[in-house]
C-alpha positions as CSV (number, residue, x, y, z in Angstrom):
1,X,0.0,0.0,0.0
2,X,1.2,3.1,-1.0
3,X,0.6,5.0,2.0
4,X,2.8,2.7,4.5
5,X,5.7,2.5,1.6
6,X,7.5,5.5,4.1
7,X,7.2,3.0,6.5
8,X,9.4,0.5,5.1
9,X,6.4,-1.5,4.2
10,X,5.4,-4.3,2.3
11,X,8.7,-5.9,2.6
12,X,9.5,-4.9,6.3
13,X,12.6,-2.6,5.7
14,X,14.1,-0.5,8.2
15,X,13.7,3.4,7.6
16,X,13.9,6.6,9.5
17,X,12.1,9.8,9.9
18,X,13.0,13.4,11.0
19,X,11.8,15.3,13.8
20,X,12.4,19.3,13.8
21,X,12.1,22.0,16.2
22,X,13.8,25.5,17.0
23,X,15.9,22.6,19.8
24,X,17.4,21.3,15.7
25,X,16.5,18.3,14.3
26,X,15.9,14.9,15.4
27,X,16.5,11.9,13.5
28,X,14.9,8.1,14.6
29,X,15.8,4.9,13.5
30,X,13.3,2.4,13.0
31,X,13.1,-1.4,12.9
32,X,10.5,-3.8,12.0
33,X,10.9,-6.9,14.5
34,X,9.0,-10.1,14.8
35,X,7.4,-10.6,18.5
36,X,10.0,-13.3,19.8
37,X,12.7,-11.2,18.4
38,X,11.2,-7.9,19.8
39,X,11.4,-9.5,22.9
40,X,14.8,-10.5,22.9
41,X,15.7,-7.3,22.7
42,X,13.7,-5.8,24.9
43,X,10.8,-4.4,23.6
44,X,8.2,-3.2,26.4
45,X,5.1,-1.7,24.7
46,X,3.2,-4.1,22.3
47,X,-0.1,-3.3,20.9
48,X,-3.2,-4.8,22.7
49,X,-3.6,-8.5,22.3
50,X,-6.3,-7.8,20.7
51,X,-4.8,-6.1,17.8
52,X,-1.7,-9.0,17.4
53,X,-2.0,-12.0,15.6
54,X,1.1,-13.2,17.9
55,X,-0.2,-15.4,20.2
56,X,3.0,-15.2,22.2
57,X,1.7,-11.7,23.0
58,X,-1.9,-13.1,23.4
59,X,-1.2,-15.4,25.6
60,X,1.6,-15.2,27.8
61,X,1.4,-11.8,30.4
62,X,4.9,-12.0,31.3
63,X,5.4,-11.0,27.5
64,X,2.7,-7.9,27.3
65,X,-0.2,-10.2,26.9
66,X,-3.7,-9.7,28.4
67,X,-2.6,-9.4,32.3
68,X,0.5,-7.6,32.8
69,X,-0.1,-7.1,37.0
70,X,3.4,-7.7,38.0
71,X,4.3,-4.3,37.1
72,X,3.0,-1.0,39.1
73,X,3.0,2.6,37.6
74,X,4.9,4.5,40.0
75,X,3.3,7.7,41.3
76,X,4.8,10.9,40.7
77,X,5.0,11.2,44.3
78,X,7.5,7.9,44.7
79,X,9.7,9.9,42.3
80,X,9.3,13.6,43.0
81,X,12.9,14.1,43.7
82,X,16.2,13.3,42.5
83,X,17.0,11.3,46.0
84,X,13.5,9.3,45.7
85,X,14.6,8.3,42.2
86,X,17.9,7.2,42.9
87,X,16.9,4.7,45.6
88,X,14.9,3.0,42.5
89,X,17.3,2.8,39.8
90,X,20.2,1.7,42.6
91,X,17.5,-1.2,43.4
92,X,17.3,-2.1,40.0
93,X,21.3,-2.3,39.3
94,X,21.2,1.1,36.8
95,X,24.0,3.6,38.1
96,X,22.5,6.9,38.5
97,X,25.7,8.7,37.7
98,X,25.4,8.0,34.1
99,X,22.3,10.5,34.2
100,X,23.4,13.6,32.7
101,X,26.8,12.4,30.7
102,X,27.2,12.1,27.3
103,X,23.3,12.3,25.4
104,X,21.4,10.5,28.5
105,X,18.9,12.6,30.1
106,X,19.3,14.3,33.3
107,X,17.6,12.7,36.6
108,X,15.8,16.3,36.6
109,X,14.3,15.8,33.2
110,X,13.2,12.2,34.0
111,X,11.6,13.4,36.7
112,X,10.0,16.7,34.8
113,X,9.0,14.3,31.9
114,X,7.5,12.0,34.4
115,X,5.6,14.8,35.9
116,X,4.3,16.3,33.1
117,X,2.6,12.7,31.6
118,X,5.0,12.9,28.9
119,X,6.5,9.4,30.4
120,X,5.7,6.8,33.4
121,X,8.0,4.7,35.0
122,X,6.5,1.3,36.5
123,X,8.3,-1.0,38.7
124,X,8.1,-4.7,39.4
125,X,8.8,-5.5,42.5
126,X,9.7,-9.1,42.6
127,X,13.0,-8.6,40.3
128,X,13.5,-5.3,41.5
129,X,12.8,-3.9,38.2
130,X,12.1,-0.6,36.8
131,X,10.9,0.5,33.2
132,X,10.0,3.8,31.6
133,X,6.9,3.9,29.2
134,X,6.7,7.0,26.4
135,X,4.1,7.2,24.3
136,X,4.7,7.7,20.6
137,X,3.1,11.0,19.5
């Protein structure tokens, strides 16, 4: 279909699109994965079960499926500070120090980003996980 051809569609290729704003502009790489191999590599956010054929998504929770309760959206209050944060990411085994260096956001920004909606982090407490979730606009 010609309207999905930008998309790297029918045949599945990877493409990329451009972003502007006064900020410059920003350009993301995209990549068409199959659901086991989107899971290898750590994909989070999978369309309803409902709208996959996969039935690895359909049926399994652990791997986005119907019931996904092991996980908890944190409230903004859990992660209103830079301190509150940090006890989080140390639990998980993510260094906070590399906030800030190089292209990685700031722990402030996370925590703005989080605060406006733009974001949500959930954690899982049994592996002493934690995950950010961003919408696509």
């Amino acid at each position: 279909v010609e309207l999905f051809k930008e998309c790297g569609l029918p045949h599945c290729m990877d493409f990329q699109t451009e972003e502007s704003s006064e900020l410059g502009t920003t350009t993301h790489f995209w990549r068409w994965y199959d659901t086991t191999v989107a899971l290898q590599q750590g994909v989070v956010k999978f369309p309803p079960p409902i709208l996959s054929s996969s039935p690895v998504l359909a049926d399994d929770p652990d791997k986005g499926g119907a019931s996904d309760d092991s996980w908890r959206t944190l409230a903004h209050s859990e992660v209103a500070n830079e301190a509150d944060l940090v006890v989080f990411l140390e639990r998980s085994g993510i260094d906070p120090s590399k906030f800030g260096t190089g292209k990685a956001k700031t722990l402030a920004s996370l925590i703005k980003e989080v605060a406006k909606g733009d974001s949500t982090l959930q954690w899982q407490e049994q592996t002493s996980s934690i995950r950010r979730i961003a919408e696509p606009l």
